[in-house]
C-alpha positions as CSV (number, residue, x, y, z in Angstrom):
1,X,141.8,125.5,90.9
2,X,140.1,123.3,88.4
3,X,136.4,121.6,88.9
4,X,137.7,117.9,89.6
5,X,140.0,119.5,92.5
6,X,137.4,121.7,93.9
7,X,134.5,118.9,93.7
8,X,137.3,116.4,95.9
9,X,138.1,118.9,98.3
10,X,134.5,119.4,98.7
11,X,133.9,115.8,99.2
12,X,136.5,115.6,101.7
13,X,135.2,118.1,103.8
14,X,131.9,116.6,103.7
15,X,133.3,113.4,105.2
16,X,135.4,115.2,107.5
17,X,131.5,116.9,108.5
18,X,130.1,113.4,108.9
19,X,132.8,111.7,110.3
20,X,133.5,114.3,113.0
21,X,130.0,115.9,113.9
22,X,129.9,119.3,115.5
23,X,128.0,119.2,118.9
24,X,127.8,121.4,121.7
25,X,126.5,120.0,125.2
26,X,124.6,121.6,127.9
27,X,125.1,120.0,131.3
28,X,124.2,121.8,135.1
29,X,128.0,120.5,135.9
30,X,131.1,120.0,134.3
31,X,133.4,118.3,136.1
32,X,136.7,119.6,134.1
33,X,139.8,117.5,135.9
34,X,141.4,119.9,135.0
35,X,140.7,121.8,138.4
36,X,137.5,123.4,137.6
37,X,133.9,122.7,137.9
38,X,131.8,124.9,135.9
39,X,128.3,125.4,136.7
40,X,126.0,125.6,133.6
41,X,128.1,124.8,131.3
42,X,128.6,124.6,127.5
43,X,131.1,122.4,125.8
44,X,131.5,123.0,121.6
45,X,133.0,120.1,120.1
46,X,135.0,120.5,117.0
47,X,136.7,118.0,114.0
48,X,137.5,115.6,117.4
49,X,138.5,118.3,119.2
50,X,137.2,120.2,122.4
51,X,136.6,123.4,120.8
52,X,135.1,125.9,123.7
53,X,134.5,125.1,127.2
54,X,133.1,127.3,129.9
55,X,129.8,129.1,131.2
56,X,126.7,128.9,128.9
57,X,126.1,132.5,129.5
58,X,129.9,133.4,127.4
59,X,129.7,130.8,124.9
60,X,126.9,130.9,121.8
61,X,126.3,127.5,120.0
62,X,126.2,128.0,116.1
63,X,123.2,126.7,115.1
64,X,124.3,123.9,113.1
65,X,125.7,122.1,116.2
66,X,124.3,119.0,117.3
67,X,122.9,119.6,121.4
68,X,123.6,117.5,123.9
69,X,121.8,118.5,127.0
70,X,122.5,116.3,130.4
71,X,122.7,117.1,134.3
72,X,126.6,116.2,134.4
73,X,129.5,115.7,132.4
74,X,132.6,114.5,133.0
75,X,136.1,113.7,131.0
76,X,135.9,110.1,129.1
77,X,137.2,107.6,131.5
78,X,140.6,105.9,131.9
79,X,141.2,102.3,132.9
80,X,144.6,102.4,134.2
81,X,145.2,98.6,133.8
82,X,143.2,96.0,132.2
83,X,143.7,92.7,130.2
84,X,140.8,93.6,127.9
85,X,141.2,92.2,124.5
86,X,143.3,89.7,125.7
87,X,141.3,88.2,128.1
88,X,138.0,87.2,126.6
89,X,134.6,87.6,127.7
90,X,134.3,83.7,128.4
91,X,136.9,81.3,130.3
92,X,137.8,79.2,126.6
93,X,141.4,78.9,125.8
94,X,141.2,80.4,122.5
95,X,140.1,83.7,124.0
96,X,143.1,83.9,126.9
97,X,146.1,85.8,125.4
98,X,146.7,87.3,128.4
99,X,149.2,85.3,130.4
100,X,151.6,83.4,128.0
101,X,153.3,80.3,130.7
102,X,155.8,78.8,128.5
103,X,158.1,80.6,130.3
104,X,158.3,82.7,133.6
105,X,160.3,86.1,131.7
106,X,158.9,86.9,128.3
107,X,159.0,91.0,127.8
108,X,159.3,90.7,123.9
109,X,155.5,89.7,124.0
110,X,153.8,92.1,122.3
111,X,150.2,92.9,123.2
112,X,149.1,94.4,120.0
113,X,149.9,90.8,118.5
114,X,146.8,89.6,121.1
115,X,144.3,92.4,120.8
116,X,140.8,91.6,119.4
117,X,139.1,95.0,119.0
118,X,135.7,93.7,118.6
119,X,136.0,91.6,122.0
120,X,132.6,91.9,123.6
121,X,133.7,93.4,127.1
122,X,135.0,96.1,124.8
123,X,131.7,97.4,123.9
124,X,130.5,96.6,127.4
125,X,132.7,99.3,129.6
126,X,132.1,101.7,126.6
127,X,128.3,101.6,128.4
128,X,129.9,102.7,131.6
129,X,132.2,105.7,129.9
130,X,135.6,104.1,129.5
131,X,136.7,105.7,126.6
132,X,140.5,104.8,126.7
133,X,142.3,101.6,128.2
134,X,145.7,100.9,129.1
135,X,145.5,97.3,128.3
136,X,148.0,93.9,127.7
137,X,149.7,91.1,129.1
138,X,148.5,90.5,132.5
139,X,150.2,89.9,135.8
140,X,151.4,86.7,136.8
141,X,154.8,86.1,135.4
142,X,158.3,87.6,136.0
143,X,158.0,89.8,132.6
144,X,154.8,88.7,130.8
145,X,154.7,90.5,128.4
146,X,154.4,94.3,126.7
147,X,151.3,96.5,127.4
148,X,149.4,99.2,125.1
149,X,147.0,102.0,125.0
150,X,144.1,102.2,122.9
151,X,141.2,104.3,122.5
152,X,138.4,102.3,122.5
153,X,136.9,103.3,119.0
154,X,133.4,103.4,117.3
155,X,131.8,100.2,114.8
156,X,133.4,101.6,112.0
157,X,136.6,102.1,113.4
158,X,136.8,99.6,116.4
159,X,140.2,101.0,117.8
160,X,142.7,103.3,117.9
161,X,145.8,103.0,119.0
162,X,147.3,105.6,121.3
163,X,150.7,103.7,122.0
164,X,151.8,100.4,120.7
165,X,154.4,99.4,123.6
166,X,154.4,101.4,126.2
167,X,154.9,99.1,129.1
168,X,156.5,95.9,130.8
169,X,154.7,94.3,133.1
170,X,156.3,92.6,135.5
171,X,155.4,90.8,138.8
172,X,156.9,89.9,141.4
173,X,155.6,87.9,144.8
174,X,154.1,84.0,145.4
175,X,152.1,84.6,142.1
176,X,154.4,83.3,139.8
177,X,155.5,80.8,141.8
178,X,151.8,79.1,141.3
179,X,151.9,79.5,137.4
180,X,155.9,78.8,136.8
181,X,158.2,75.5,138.0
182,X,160.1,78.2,138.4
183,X,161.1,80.5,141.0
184,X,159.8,79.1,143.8
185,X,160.9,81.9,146.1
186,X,160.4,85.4,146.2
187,X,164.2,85.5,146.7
188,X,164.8,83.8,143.4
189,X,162.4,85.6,141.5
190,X,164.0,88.4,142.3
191,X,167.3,86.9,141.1
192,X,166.1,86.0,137.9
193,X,164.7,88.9,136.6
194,X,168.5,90.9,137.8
195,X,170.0,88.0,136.1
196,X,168.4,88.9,132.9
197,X,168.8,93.0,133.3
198,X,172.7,92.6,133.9
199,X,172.6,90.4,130.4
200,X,170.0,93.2,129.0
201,X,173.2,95.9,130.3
202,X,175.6,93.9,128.3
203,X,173.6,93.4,125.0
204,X,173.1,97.7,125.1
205,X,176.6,98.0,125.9
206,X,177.7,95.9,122.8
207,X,175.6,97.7,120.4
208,X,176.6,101.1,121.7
209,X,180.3,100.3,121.2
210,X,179.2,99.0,117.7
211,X,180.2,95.2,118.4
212,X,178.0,92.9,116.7
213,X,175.4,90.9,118.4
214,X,173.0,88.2,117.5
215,X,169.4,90.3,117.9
216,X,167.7,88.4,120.8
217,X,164.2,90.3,121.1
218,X,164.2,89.7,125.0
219,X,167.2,91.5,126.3
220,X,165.6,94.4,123.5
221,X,162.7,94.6,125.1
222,X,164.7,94.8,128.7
223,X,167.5,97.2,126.8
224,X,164.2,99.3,126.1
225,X,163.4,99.4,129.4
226,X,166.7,100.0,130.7
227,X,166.9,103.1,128.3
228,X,163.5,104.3,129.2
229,X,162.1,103.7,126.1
230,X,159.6,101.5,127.7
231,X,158.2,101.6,131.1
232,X,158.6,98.9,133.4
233,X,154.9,97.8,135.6
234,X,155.9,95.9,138.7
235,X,152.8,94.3,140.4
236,X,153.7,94.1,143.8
237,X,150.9,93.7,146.4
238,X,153.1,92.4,149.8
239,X,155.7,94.7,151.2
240,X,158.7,92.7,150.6
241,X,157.5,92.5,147.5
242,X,157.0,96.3,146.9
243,X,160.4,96.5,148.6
244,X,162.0,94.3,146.0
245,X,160.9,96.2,143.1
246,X,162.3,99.8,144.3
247,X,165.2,97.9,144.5
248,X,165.5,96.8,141.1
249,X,164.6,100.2,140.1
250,X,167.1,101.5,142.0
251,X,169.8,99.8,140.6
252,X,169.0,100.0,137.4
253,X,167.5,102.9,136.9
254,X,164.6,102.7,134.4
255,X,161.5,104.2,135.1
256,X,158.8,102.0,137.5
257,X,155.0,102.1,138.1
258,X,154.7,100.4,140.9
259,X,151.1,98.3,140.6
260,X,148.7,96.7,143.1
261,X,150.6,97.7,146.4
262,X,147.8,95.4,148.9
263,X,150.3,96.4,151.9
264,X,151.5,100.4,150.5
265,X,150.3,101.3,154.5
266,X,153.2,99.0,155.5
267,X,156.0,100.9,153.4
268,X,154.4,104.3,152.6
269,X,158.0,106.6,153.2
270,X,159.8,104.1,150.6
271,X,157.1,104.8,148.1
272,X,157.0,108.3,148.5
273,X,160.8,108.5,148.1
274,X,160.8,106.3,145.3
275,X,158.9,108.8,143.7
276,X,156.9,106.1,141.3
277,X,153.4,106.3,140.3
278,X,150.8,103.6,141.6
279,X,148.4,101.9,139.6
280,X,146.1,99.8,142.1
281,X,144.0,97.4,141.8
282,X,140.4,97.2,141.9
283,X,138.8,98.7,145.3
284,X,136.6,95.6,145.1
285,X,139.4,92.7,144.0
286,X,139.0,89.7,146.5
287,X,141.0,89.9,149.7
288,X,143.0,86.7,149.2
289,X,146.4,85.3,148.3
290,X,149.2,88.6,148.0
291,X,146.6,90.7,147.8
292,X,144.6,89.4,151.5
293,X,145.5,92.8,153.1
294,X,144.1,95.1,150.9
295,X,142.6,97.9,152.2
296,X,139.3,100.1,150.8
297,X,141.0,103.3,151.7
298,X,144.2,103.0,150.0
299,X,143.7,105.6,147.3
300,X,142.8,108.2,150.5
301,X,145.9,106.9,151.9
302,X,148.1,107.1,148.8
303,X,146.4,110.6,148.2
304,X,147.6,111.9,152.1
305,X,150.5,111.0,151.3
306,X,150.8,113.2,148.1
307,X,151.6,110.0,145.8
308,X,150.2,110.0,142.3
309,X,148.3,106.9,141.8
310,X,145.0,105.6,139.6
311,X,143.0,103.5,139.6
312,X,142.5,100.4,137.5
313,X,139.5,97.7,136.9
314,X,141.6,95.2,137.1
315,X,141.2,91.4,135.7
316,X,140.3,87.8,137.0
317,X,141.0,84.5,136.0
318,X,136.9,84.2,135.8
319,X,133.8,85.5,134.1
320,X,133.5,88.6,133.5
321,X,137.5,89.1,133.6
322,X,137.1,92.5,134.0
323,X,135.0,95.2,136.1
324,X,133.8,98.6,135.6
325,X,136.2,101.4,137.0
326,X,133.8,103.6,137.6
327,X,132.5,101.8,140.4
328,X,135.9,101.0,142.1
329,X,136.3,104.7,142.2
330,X,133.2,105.0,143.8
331,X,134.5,102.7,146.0
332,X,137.2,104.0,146.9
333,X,134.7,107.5,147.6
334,X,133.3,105.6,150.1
335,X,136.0,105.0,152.0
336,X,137.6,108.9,152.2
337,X,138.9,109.7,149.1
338,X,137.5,112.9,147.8
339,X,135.5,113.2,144.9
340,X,137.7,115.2,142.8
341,X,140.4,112.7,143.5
342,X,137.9,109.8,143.0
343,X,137.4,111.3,139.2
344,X,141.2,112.4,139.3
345,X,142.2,108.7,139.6
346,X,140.2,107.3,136.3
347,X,140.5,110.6,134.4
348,X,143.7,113.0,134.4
349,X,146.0,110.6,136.9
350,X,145.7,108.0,134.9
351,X,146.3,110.0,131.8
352,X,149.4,111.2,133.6
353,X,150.9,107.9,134.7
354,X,150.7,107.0,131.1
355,X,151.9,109.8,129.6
356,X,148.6,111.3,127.5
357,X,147.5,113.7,130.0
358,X,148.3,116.2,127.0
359,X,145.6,114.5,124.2
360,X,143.1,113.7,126.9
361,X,141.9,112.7,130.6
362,X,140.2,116.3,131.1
363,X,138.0,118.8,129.2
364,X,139.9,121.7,127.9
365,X,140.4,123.3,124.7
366,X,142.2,121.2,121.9
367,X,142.0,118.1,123.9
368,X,140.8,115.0,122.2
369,X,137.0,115.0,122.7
370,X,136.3,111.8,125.0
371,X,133.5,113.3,127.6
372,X,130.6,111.2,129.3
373,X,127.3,112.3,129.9
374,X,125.5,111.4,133.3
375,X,121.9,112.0,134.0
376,X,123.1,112.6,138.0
377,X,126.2,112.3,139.9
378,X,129.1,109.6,138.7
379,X,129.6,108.3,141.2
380,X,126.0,107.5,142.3
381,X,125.1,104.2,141.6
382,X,121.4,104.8,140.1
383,X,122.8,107.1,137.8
384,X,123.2,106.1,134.4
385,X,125.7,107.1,131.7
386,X,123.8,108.9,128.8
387,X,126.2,109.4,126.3
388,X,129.7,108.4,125.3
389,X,132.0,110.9,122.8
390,X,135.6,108.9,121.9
391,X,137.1,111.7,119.1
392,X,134.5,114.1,119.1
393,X,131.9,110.8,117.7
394,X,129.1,109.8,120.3
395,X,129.4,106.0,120.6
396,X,126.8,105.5,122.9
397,X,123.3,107.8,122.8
398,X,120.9,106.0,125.0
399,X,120.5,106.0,129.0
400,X,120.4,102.6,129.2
């Protein structure tokens, strides 16, 4: 191996060194989510990775680790649903890419076209220990609009993406009705967006038998739902509404996440046997409009019932457009959910529902190292978060 080779490769694993610091952190609990909680614990944290996890007493720290010592760790948090990066910190128009009303069925809109990675509400839930957000075109249309998943990132690298596309979000109910001309009924609404599938059937069909067609980039994003290449999101809050969308899904056949689901009490059996996932909204989202009977306990609810389900920070039409999940959770605590559930819903759950539960969402080895360090219990309202590892890379290092 000649000098110039040897003196690159030496360089290269010095950045590698600097770029992903070895640490190993000491905490009185680690909450695993991944159905253990170890007691005086010891995570080593390797090139990104989780290297070694498990009790301090059967795992030695080289000595050229970094230590991290705190009272409790958990996995890096998950927001389920969000508009951040869209929606912008403050309510200008040059900031709101989240809801495109030009027309009520737009699934072609691609939310990686709208992202700002340096929005400021970005570095904000970092503070908090969101670590990874499900993020894009908001409710409030028919098909608004493609969603993504991105890791939130450090300054030097603001964002990662996990998966371009991975979602359509939908909506159906009276909220589109007060953005759009058009439909005006739930019944209509409902009509349109079968309307467009059937023509989404056809343009598949074509292109399978090798016929020619004019590419149209909104019956291919609904011809990548329909082939399960993308998911689709139905928000659907009132039970006719929730109703509607297993329908669709029904008929169809592509895969759902049903999200928001105000009234699930009201239609629990059809949820369970439509065996889709549930995103809902924030614990804390006002009780008005289609989602006026929400109820605090429906993650304990959903969870009796054996339904998979997260739990999301949601977004508003005001300042600060979005809100911390970690304190919906909490929520959510409060009102009978247990607390590995609670941590369940904004860790591993939600890494399930999106499909990354195998790069992240709970500490175990060769997982992506995203892990939060509390100075006393999470979900305690005093506590404060300590440090924040995205990749193995602390990206906050202060309790603040």
């Amino acid at each position: 191996m000649n000098k110039s080779l040897t003196a690159f490769l030496f360089l290269c694993v010095a950045f590698a060194g600097e770029l992903f610091p070895q640490a190993a952190i000491k905490a009185s609990v680690i909450h695993t989510a991944a159905g253990k909680t170890i007691n005086n614990g010891v995570i080593l944290i390797k090139d990104g990775k989780i290297e070694k996890v498990g009790e301090e007493k059967d795992i030695t720290i080289p000595a050229d680790y970094i230590v991290y010592s705190r009272k409790v760790v958990t996995p890096g948090l998950i927001d389920a649903r969000s508009s951040i990066g869209l929606s912008g910190i403050l309510n200008y128009a040059h900031d709101q890419d989240q809801l495109e009303k030009s027309d009520p069925v737009q699934p072609e809109l691609r939310a990686i076209d709208a992202y700002n990675p340096r929005e400021e509400l970005i570095e904000w839930i970092k503070k908090f220990g969101t670590t990874t957000v499900h993020t894009g075109h908001a409710s409030g249309a028919l098909a608004s609009g493609q969603t993504m998943i991105v890791k939130l990132g450090t300054a030097e690298k603001p964002v990662r993406i996990i998966d371009s596309a991975l979602m359509v979000s939908f909506t159906l109910g009276s909220d589109v009705s007060s953005n759009f001309k058009k439909p005006g009924t739930r019944a209509k609404g409902v009509a349109m967006l079968r309307t467009e599938f059937l023509k989404a059937k056809e343009y598949l069909d074509k292109i399978k038998k090798g016929e020619k067609v004019n590419r149209d980039l909104k019956l291919e994003a609904l011809a990548q739902v329909l082939k399960g290449e993308l998911t689709a999101l139905f928000t659907a809050n009132k039970a006719p509404d929730i109703l509607a969308a297993i329908r669709l899904q029904k008929e169809f056949g592509f895969r759902m996440v049903l999200d928001g689901v105000a009234e699930a009490s009201l239609v629990m059996n059809e949820i369970k046997e439509s065996r889709a996932p549930v995103i809902l909204h924030a614990t804390m989202e006002r009780q008005s409009g289609n989602s006026k009977s929400v109820a605090f306990d429906n993650a304990a609810l959903l969870d009796k019932e054996g339904v998979l389900f997260a739990i999301q920070s949601g977004f508003e039409g005001y300042v600060p457009k979005t809100r911390v999940v970690l304190f919906e959770a909490a929520v959510a605590l409060a009102y009978g959910l247990p607390f590995d559930k609670a941590l369940a819903s904004i860790t591993i759950n939600a890494a399930r529902i999106l499909g990354i539960d195998k790069q992240t969402g709970s500490i175990e080895p060769g997982k992506d190292a995203d892990i939060v360090l509390f100075d006393g219990d999470p979900f305690e309202y005093t506590t404060r978060v300590c440090e924040v590892f995205i990749d193995g890379i602390p990206v906050k290092q202060t309790c603040d």
